[in-house]
Steps between C-alpha positions, in 0.01 A plus 500: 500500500790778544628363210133592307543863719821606431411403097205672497701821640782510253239453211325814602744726559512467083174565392588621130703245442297220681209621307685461147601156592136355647395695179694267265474179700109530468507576115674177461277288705206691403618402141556087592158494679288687243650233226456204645161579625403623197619169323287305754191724460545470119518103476229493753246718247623332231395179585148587672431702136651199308234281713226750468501425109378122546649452195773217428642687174463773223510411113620873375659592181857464490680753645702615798455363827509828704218605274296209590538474865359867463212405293446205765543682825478875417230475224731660211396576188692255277396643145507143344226268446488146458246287283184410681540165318812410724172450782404258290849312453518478895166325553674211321707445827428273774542639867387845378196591764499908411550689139389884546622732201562822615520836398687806656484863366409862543252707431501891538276629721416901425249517793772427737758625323689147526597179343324226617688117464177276460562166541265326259441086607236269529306542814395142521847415607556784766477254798797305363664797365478700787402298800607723768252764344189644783290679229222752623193472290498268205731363210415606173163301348566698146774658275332839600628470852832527686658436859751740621785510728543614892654869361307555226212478692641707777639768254223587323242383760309258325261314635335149322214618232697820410619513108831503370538681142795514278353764247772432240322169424145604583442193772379511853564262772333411761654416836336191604789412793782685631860295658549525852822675632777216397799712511629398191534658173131318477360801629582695244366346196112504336405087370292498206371230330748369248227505211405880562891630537584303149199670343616824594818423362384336158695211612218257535760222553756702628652381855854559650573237729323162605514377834495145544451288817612129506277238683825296623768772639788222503457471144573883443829432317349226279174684353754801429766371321222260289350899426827630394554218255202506344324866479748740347539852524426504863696546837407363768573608871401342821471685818800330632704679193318822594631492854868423354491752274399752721704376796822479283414845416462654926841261560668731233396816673536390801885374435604844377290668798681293726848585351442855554389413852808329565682774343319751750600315788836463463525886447294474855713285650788735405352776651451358819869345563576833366288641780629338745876537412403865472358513853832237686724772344340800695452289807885315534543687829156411632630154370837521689330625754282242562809236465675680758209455770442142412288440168677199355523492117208235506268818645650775267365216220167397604426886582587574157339181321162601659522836397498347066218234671323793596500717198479208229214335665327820584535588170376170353174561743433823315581384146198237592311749647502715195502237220149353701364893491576553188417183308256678294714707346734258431269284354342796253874575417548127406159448326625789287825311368375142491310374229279323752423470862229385660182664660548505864740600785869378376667619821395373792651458889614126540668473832730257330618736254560758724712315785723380190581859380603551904689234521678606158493879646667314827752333261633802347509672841736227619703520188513810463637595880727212544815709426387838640437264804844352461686797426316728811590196738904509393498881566825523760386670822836705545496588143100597447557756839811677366342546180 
């Protein structure tokens, strides 16, 4: 405990300097914890949106598979459409239980001053589609009527029975059903029937993507590459290769975050053996001093060690501190960069997570005041009081 006291009174005779070094010590863990929670939160809302599809696989034109995990996940518009006759080809193989053509677009919306991405599929296969869906009112009993998302709803307070118009095409919708709140990018999208959205578009056969679900799950691997062989022109991407893709592409941001982190605390780390040298320099006397009236060179060392305990593991206690308070604005600056993240919180406080970066904060601490510690405890009495 006088150990702890006499630390805690050195470190604030500093402040300035104190402050500068807690300062960069909680950038850098600040830095570690926002990444890695931000790679947990984004594999966890990948994989509840990838099991919110209750879909197996996606039959999509050829093309890249960045652009398709968008057009699976974040409803893209993909401006490439495949030949209705391909739903045809699939009913040909066993262990297929689900074939729903659908088509994604947008339509300009003067009244609101917006563009609207309708999502244009059959309704009969909604509960296998969507089966995590709570709809308010009704689904859609004709191609004159639409269900709409949690936000659109919200936004431009529509309530079930109100009318939809998109002037440019002369058609009214009704809402027959609006989505309860999923927090996904669900909530932002109007469903039309797939036979009124192709009409509007003069593509009576036009779809963009077909989602398929298998009866036998094991057999995944089977019923694809028997597809692939035998239906050209086609790519075909399970969920699993969704959740790859998209992983592979967070573990790329997150290994050059993490570089710069690592970067950021070895400048910290600096600074505070810097700090400390700094501070055993002004205080050999008070060193020598201390020698003279019995501190043993094991004190002069532990006093010093727990002053770098103190400031590295305050300062990884802030860094936490702010990265949990500001998650949002992380998260808004990431969304901005990435080509996809999912709806939800990304950054969250796991008590795991957070006594790792102290323990790592503690680890740098040690290292970094082992030889201040060393070279404060080899001060030589008579020497440090002549000056």
């Amino acid at each position: 405990m006088t150990y702890i006291k006499l630390a805690l009174k050195n470190i604030l005779r500093h402040q300035t300097r104190t402050f500068l070094a807690l300062l960069g010590i909680a950038t850098s863990v600040a830095l570690i914890f926002s990444i890695i929670s931000f790679n947990r939160g984004f594999e966890r809302g990948l994989s509840k949106e990838l099991d919110a599809t209750g879909l197996h696989f996606m039959v999509v034109s050829s093309g890249c598979p960045h652009e398709v995990a968008s057009l699976v996940l974040h409803a893209a518009v993909v401006p490439k459409f495949l030949d209705i006759d391909i739903v045809n080809k699939l009913k040909q193989f066993d262990g297929i239980e689900l074939i729903s053509p659908i088509l994604i677009t947008q339509l300009p919306n003067p009244q609101k001053g917006r563009i609207d991405i309708i999502y244009g599929m059959d309704m009969n296969h909604i509960s296998q589609l969507k089966p995590s869906w709570k709809i308010d009112g009704q689904l859609p009993s004709n191609d004159s009527e639409v269900i709409i998302g949690f936000e659109i709803a919200d936004h431009d307070k529509l309530k079930v029975g109100d009318m939809i118009t998109y002037t440019d095409y002369q058609k009214s919708f009704k809402v027959s059903g609006i989505i309860q709140k999923t927090g996904s990018q669900d909530d932002a999208y109007i469903y039309m029937p797939l036979k009124a959205i192709q009409e509007i578009l003069n593509k009576p056969q036009g779809v963009t993507a077909i989602g398929v679900k298998v009866s036998r799950p094991q057999e995944l691997n089977y019923i694809t590459e028997e597809i692939s062989m035998n239906v050209p022109g086609i790519q075909i991407v399970t969920m699993g290769q969704v959740l790859n893709s998209l992983a592979n592409l967070a573990a790329s941001a997150k290994t050059l975050s993490l570089s710069i982190a690592i970067i950021a605390i070895i400048i910290s780390a600096v600074g505070v053996m810097n700090l400390i040298l700094m501070a055993i320099f002004e205080r050999t006397q008070e060193i020598g001093m201390m020698r003279a009236i019995g501190a043993s060179r094991q004190d002069i060392f532990n006093i010093i060690m727990y002053e770098t305990i103190i400031i590295t593991v305050s300062g990884g206690i802030i860094g936490i501190i702010f990265s949990v308070a500001a998650s949002g604005i992380i998260e808004n600056f990431v969304r901005i960069f990435m080509p996809y993240v999912p709806s939800g919180r990304m950054i969250l406080f796991e008590p795991l997570i957070a006594v790792s970066c102290l323990v790592f904060a503690l680890i740098i601490g040690i290292l970094s005041g082992t030889y201040p510690a060393w070279k404060a405890s080899n001060i030589s009495p008579i020497e440090a009081i002549r000056g």
